[in-house]
C-alpha positions in Angstrom: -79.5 -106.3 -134.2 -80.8 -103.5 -131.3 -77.8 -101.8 -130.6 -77.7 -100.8 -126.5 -74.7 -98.0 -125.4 -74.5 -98.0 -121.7 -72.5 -94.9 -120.0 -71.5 -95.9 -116.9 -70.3 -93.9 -113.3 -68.1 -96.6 -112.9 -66.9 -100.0 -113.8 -69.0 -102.5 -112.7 -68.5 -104.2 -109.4 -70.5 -106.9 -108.4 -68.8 -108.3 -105.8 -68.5 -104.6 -104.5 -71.3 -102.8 -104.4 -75.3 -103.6 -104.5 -75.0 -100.5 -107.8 -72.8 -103.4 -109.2 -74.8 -106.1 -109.4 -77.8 -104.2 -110.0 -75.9 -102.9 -113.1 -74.9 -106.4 -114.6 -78.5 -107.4 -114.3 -79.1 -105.1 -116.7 -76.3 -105.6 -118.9 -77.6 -109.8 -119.0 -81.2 -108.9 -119.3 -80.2 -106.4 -122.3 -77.7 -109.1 -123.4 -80.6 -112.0 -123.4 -82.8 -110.0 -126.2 -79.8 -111.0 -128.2 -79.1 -107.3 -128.7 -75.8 -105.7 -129.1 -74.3 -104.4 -125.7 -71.2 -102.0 -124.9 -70.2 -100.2 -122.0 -68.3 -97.1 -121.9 -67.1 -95.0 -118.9 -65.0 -91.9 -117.9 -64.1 -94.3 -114.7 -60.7 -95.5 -114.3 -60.5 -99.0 -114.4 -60.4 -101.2 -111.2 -59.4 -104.3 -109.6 -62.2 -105.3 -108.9 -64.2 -104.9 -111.8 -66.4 -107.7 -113.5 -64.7 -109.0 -116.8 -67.4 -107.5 -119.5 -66.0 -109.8 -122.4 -66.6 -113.0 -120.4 -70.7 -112.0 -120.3 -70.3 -110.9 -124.1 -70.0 -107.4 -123.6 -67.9 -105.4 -125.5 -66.2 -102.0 -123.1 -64.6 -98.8 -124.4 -63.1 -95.7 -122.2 -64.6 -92.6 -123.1 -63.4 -88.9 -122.0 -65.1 -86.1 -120.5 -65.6 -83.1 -121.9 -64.3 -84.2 -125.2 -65.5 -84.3 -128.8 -64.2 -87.8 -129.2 -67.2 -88.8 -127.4 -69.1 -87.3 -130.3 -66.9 -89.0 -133.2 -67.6 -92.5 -131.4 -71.2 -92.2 -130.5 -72.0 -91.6 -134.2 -69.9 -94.6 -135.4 -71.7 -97.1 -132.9 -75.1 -95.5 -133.5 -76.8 -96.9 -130.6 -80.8 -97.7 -130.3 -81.2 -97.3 -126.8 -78.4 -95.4 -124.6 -78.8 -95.8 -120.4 -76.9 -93.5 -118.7 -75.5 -95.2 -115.0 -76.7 -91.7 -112.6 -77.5 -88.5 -113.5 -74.4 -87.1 -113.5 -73.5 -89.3 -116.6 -76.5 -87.6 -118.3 -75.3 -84.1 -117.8 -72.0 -84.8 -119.1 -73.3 -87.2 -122.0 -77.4 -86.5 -122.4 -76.9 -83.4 -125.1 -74.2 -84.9 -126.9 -76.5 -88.3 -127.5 -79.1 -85.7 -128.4 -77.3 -83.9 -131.2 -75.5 -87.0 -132.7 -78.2 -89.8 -132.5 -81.4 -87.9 -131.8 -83.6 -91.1 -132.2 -82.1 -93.5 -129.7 -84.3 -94.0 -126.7 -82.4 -92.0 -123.4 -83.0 -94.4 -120.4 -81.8 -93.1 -116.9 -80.5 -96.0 -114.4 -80.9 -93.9 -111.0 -79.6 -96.6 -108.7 -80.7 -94.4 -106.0 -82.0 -91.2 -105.5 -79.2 -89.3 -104.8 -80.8 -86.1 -103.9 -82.8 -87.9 -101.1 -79.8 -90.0 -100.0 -77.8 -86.5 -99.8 -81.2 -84.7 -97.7 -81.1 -87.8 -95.0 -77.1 -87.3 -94.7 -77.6 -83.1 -94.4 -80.1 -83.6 -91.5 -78.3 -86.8 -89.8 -75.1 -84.4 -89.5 -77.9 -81.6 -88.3 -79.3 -84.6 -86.2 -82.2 -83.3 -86.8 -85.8 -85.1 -88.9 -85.6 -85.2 -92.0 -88.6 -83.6 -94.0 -89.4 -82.9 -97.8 -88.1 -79.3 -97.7 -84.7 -80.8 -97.5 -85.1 -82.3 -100.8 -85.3 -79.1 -102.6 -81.6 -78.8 -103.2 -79.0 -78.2 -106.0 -78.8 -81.6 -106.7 -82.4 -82.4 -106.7 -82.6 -79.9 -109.5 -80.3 -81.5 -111.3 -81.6 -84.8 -110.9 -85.2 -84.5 -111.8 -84.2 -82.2 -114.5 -82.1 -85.1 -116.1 -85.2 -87.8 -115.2 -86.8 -85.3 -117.2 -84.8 -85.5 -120.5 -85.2 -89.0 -120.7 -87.5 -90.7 -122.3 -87.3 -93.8 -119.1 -86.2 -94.0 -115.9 -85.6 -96.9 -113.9 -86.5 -96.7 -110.4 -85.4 -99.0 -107.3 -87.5 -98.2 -104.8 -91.1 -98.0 -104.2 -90.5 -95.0 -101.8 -89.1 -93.1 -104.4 -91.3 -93.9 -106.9 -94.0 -92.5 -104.6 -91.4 -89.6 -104.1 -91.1 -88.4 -107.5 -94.7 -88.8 -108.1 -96.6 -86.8 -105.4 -93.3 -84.5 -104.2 -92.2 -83.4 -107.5 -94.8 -84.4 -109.7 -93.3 -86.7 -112.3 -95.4 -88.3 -115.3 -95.4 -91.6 -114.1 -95.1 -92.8 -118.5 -91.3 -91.5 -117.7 -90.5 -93.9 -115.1 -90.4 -97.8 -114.5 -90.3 -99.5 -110.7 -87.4 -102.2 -111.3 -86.0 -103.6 -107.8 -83.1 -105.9 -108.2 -83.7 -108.6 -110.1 -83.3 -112.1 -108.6 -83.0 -115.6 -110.6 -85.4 -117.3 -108.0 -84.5 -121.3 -109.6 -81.0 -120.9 -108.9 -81.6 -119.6 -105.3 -79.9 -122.4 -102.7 -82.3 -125.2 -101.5 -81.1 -125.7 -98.3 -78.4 -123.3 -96.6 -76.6 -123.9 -92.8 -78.8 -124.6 -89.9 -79.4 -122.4 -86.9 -77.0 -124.5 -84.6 -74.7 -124.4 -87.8 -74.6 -120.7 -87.8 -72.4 -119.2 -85.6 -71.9 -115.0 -84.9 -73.1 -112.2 -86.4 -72.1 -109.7 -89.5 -72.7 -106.9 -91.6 -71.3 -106.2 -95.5 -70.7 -102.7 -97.4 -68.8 -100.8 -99.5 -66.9 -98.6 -96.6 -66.3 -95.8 -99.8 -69.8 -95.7 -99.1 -71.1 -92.9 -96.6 -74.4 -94.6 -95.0 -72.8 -97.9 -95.2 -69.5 -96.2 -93.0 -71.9 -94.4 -90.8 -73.3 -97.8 -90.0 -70.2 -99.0 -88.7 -70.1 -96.3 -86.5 -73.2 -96.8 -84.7 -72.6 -100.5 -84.7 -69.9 -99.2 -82.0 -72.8 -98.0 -79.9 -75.1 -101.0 -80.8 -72.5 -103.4 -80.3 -71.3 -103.2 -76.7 -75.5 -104.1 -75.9 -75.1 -107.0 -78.0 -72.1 -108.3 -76.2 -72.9 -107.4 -72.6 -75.9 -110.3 -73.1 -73.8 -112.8 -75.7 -70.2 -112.4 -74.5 -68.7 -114.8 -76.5 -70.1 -113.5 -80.4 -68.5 -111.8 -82.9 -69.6 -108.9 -85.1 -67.7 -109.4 -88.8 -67.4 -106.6 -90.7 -67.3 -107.2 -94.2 -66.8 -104.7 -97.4 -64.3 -103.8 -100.0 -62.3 -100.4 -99.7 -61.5 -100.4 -95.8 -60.0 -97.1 -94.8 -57.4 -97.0 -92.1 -59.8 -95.5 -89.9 -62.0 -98.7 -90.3 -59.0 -100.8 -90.1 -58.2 -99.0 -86.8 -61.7 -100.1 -85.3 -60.8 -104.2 -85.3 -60.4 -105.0 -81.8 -60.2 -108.9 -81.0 -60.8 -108.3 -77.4 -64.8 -107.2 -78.0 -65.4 -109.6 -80.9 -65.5 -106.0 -83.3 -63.7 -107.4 -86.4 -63.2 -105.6 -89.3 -62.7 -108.4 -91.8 -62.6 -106.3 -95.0 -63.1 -107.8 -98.5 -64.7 -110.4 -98.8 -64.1 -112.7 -101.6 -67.7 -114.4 -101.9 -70.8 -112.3 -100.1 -72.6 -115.1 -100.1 -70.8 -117.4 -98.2 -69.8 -115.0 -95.6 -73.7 -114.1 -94.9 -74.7 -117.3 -95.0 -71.7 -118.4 -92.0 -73.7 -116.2 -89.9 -76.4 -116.1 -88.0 -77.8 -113.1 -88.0 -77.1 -109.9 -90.7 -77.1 -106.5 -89.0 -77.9 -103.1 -90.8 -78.7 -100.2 -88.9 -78.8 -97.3 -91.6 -79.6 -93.9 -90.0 -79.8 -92.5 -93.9 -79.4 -93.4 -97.3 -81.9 -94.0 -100.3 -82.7 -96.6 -102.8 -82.7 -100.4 -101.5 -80.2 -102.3 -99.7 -78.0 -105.1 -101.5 -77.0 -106.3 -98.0 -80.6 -106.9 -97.0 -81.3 -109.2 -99.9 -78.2 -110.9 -99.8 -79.6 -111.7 -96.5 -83.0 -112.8 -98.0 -80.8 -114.8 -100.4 -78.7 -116.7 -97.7 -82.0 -117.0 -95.7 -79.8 -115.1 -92.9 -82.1 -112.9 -90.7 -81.4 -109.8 -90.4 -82.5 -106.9 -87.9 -82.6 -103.3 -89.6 -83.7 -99.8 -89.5 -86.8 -97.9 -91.3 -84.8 -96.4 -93.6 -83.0 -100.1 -94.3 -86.6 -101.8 -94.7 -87.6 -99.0 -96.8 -89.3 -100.0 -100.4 -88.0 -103.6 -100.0 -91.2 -105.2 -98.8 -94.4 -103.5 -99.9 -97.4 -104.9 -97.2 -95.5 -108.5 -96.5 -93.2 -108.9 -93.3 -89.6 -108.4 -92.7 -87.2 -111.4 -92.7 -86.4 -110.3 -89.1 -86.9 -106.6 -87.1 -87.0 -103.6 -88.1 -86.0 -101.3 -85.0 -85.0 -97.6 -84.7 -83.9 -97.5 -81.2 -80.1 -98.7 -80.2 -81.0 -100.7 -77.5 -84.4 -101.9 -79.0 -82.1 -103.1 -82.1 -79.8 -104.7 -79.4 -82.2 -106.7 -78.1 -84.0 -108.2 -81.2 -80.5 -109.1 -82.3 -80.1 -111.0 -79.2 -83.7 -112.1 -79.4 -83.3 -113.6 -82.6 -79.9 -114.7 -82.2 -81.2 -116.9 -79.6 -84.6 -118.0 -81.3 -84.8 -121.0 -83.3 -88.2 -120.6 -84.0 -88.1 -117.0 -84.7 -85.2 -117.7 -86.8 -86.9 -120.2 -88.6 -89.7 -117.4 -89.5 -87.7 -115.0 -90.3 -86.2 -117.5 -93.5 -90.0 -118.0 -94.6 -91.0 -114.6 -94.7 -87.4 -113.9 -96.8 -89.0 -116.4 -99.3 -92.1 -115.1 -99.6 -90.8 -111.6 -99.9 -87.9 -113.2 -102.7 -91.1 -114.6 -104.4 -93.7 -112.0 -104.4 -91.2 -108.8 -105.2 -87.7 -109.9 -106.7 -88.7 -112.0 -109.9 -85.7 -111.4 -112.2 -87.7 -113.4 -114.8 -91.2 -110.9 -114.7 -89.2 -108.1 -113.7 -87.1 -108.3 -117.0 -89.4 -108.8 -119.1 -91.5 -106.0 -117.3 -88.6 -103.7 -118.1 -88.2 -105.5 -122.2 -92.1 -104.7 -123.0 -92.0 -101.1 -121.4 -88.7 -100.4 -123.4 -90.3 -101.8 -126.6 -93.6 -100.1 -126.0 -92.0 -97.0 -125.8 -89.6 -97.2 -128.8 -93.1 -97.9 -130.8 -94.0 -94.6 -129.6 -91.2 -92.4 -129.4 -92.4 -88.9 -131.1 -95.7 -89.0 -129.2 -94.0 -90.0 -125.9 -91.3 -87.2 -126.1 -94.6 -84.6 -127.2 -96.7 -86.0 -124.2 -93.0 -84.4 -122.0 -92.9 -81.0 -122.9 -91.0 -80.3 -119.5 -88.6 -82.4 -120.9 -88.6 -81.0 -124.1 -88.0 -77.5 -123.0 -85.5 -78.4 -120.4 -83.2 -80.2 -123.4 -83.3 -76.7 -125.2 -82.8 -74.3 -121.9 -80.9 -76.1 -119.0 -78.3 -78.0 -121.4 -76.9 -75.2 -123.3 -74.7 -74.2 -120.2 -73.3 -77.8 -119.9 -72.6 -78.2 -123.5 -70.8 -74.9 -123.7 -68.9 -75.7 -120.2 -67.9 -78.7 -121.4 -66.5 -77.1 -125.2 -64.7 -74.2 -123.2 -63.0 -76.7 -120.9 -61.8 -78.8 -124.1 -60.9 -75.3 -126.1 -59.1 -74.5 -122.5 -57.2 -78.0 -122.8 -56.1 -77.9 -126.1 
């Protein structure tokens, strides 16, 4: 039996996050080759969390900066290990290396979190954002680890573009795998228009764009109202700070309604989803959710951005506040334009979110490569030489601060 060791940022959290559901797709489509799964992390445990041992998945916490990692890598002697962000690759990629040199190093980028940190540098600059911001410290970092494994997996079709023609990388190291949906066990028939009733909008508020969004909805909101008096905006997500908390106010239908204990039914109650994301990266959970629920939603570029290729959006896509205002209102209001918006979210469901093709996509490139590994890793000699150069300093970091510890 394959033997897959997953090293994950955190716990997953489905219910939490769009990373978290993303990540259990993985973890099932793994699980349905009948190979052997575990999951490790550094990550305290959470409340939230999915139970692993209910979806056969076996979990163990692991340490940084600690040769324990070492000892229990080589007992499990894993096949294939995916690293959940780069970061996990830094702390984990050279130990993998040294102790099971032949397992297949997959990178799950979830994002692109240097281009998700550029956007938030030149929103606070309010100022465009253009590819020199991209040549940061983290970017480094990130391509560097991309790099050093054989795989990675990327979300978007912007940032496959990205890493391609900005920073020039082999397109045999990386796969395009958006979030995978089970399209025969997608809902039939969900509420009516006249069933549907206000307006809403879901996020992890931990979550920098998705907090920022609230923000502006304070801006976009009041336009909203001052043509539908009587709707609501519901503010969904899990981790409310006090400052969101602070933000409810009854008396302008703003209501900060927290977690949420099934996103599905909440999206589907309303009537219209609202997402206006001034930056970020990767693709939006929310969005599909929407797609999902058939619940139109009206968005921003840099919301829309690599979720539907050349089809049409499931709604607007508007920049401007009181543009975005108005096609909330617009399609509030619409019937007809509703009822367009819920075809062209299942043509778009169709035609891009396949869990079926798009997992076994991802189980032939995986295999394919494994055939091939020695002439895969010699066809990456940036890779190579980036293993032997750039990693030394982390590995001896990390032994100094365990020497320091002890």
């Amino acid at each position: 039996m394959k033997k897959v060791l997953v090293i994950g940022y955190v716990w997953p959290e489905p219910n939490s996050s769009a990373a978290g559901t993303h990540m259990m797709s993985l973890l099932k489509a793994f699980k349905s080759q009948n190979w052997q799964v575990e999951f490790t992390s550094p990550a305290q445990k959470t409340e939230h969390m999915e139970n692993l041992e209910d979806n056969g998945i076996s979990s163990q916490v692991i340490a940084l900066n600690c040769s324990s990692f070492d000892e229990y890598v080589t007992a499990y002697a894993p096949d294939i290990v995916m690293f959940d962000r780069f970061m996990m690759e830094e702390q984990f990629g050279w130990r993998v290396d040294k102790h099971c040199p032949n397992a297949l190093k997959i990178l799950d980028t979830e994002d692109l979190q240097c281009l998700r940190n550029a956007r938030h540098e030149a929103h606070k600059g309010n100022r465009e954002f253009n590819h020199s911001d991209l040549h940061s410290d983290i970017a480094k970092r990130e391509i560097a680890a991309i790099l050093r494994c054989d795989l990675s997996l990327i979300i978007s079709s912007y940032e496959m573009q990205l890493l391609s023609n900005v920073f020039k990388v082999d397109n045999r190291l990386l796969h395009h795998l958006p979030f995978m949906v089970a399209l025969d066990a997608l809902p039939t028939q969900t509420k009516s228009f006249e069933q549907r009733q206000h307006f809403m909008t879901i996020g992890n508020f931990r979550h920098a764009p998705n907090w920022d969004a609230v923000l502006y909805l304070q801006q976009i909101w009041p336009l909203i109202r001052k043509q539908l008096p009587k709707a609501e905006l519901h503010i969904y997500g899990s981790y409310p700070p006090p400052k969101a908390t602070a933000l409810n106010n009854p008396k302008t239908g703003f209501l900060i309604k927290g977690w949420a204990d099934n996103a599905y039914t909440v999206m589907e109650d309303a009537r219209v989803c609202l997402s206006p994301l001034r930056f970020g990266a990767g693709i939006k959970g929310k969005l599909l959710e929407a797609m999902i629920m058939q619940t139109p939603s009206v968005t921003t570029t840099i919301g829309s951005e690599g979720m539907h290729g050349e089809l049409p959006w499931p709604g607007v896509i508007e920049n401007d506040p009181e543009r975005f205002a108005d096609a909330a209102v617009a399609l509030y209001q619409d019937p007809l334009q509703f009822l367009n918006a819920q075809k062209n979210a299942h043509s778009l469901l169709s035609a891009h979110y396949d869990k079926a093709q798009l997992a076994a996509n991802l189980i032939n490139k995986i295999v394919a490569i494994e055939s091939n590994l020695i002439q895969h890793r010699e066809a990456n000699f940036t890779g190579q030489m980036l293993k032997h150069h750039t990693m030394r300093s982390t590995q001896y970091m990390a032994q100094w601060i365990e020497a320091k510890n002890k």
